[in-house]
N, C-alpha and C positions, 0 to 999 in steps of 0.2 A: 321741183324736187319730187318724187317718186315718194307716195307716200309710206309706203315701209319704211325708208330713208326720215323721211319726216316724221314717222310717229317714232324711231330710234331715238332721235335728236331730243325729242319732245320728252319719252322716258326717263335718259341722263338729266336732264335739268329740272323738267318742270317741278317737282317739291322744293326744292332748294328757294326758289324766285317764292311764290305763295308761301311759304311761312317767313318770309322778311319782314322783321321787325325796325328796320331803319331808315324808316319813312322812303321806300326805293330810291337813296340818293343816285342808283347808278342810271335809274330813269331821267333825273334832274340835271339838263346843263351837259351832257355829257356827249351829245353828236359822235355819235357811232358811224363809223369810217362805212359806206356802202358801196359794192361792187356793182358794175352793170349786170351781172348775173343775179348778185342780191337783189337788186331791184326790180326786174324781171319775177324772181319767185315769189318775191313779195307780191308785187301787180299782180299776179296770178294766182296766188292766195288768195287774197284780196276778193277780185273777180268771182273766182267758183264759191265762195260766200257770200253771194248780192250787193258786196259794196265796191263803188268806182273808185279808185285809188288817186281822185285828182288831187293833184298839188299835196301827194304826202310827202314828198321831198323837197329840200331846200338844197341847193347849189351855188356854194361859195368857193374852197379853194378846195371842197370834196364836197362830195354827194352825203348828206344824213338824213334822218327822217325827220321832218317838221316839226316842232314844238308846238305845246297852247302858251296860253295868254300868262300862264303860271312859270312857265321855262321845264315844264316834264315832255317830253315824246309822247307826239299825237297817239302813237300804238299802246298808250298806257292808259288803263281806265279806273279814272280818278274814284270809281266807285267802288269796283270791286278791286283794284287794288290788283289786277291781273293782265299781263301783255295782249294785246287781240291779234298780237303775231306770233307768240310763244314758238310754236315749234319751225317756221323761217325766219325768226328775228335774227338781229346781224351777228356772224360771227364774236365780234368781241365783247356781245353783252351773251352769249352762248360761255362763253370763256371765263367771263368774270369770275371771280378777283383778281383773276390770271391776266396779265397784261407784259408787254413788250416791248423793247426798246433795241434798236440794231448801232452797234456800234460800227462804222465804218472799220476804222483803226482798225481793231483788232478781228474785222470782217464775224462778228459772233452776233449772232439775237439771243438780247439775255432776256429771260424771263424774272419779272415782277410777280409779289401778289401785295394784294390793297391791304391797307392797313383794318383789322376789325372795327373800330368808330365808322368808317367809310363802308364795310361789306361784312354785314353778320356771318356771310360763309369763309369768308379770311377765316374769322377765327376759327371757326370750325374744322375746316381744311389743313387748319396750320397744326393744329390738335390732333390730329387725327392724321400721323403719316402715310398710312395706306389710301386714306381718301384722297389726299394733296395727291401721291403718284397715277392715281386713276384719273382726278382734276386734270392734272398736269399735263396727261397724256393727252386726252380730248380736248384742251383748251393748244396745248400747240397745234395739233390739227388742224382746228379751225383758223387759228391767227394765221397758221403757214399757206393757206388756204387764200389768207386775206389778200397776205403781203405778194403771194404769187399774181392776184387778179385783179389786182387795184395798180391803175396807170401810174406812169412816173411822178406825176407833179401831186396825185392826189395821197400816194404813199411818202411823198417828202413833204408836204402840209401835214399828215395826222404825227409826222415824227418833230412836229415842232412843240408838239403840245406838252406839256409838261404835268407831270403825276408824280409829287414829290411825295405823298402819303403812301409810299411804297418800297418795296426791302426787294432787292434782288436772290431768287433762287435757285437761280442755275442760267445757264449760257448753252448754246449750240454754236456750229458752223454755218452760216448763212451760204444760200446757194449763189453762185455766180448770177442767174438771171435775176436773181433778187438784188444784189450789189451795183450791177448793171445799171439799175433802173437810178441809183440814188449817182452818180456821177455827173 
């Protein structure tokens, strides 16, 4: 990622993540869908900062970024409480509280946001309408982003997952090649 690109990315989010007061549940347990591209910037991130990115992912019925011993994402550090991937981390932790679900039926990706107990910026966002459409807008982005680049089998494995601490706030028309893929 071009770092202008990457220090933009970094600006929209990085306050919001450092002043979380919710023990980073969204860091805990939550294997973030990863793209071959995502993994790429990452290893390349990674790299022009002195560190070898071995074995920072696991590969089950998708690609995410390795866990500790504790069950948080290896890229989270347990001390300062800060991502060491902040500005290429994955799309749907970029997104968060904003999460999505594609209804085949009705061919629509509706959008989710977490419930506040789950993501101090819910509430915030939810509070704050102007901030939720600006949220809203950059977090479809990147999920659209996701769902275009992630293979068939690994985008119908992360739509198995279930996120019932969530309220739907709107819906779109999913694109054909995205439909495509779940058939």
């Amino acid at each position: 990622m071009p770092r202008k690109a990457e220090s933009k990315r970094e600006d929209n989010f990085f306050g919001v993540c450092s002043r979380c007061k919710t023990s980073f549940g969204c860091c805990l347990g939550t294997r973030p869908p990863i793209t071959q591209q995502r993994r790429k910037t990452i290893e390349e991130y990674l790299r022009n900062r002195g560190s070898q990115p071995v074995n920072a992912f696991s590969e089950t019925e998708y690609i995410f970024p390795r866990e500790n011993l504790k069950g948080y994402c290896i890229f989270h550090d347990m001390k300062t409480r800060e991502c060491l991937i902040h500005s290429v981390k994955p799309e749907t932790c970029v997104a968060g509280p904003i999460t999505f679900d594609i209804n085949r039926k009705t061919k629509k990706i509706e959008w989710h946001v977490k419930m506040e107990q789950i993501c101090q910026l819910a509430g915030t966002v939810y509070d704050n309408k102007k901030a939720l459409e600006q949220h809203l807008r950059s977090a479809k982005k990147e999920i659209l982003t996701l769902v275009r680049e992630l293979d068939a089998a690994s985008l119908k494995a992360i739509l198995k997952k279930d996120e019932p601490e969530t309220f739907k706030i709107g819906e779109d028309t999913v694109e054909e090649g995205i439909l495509d893929k779940l058939e």
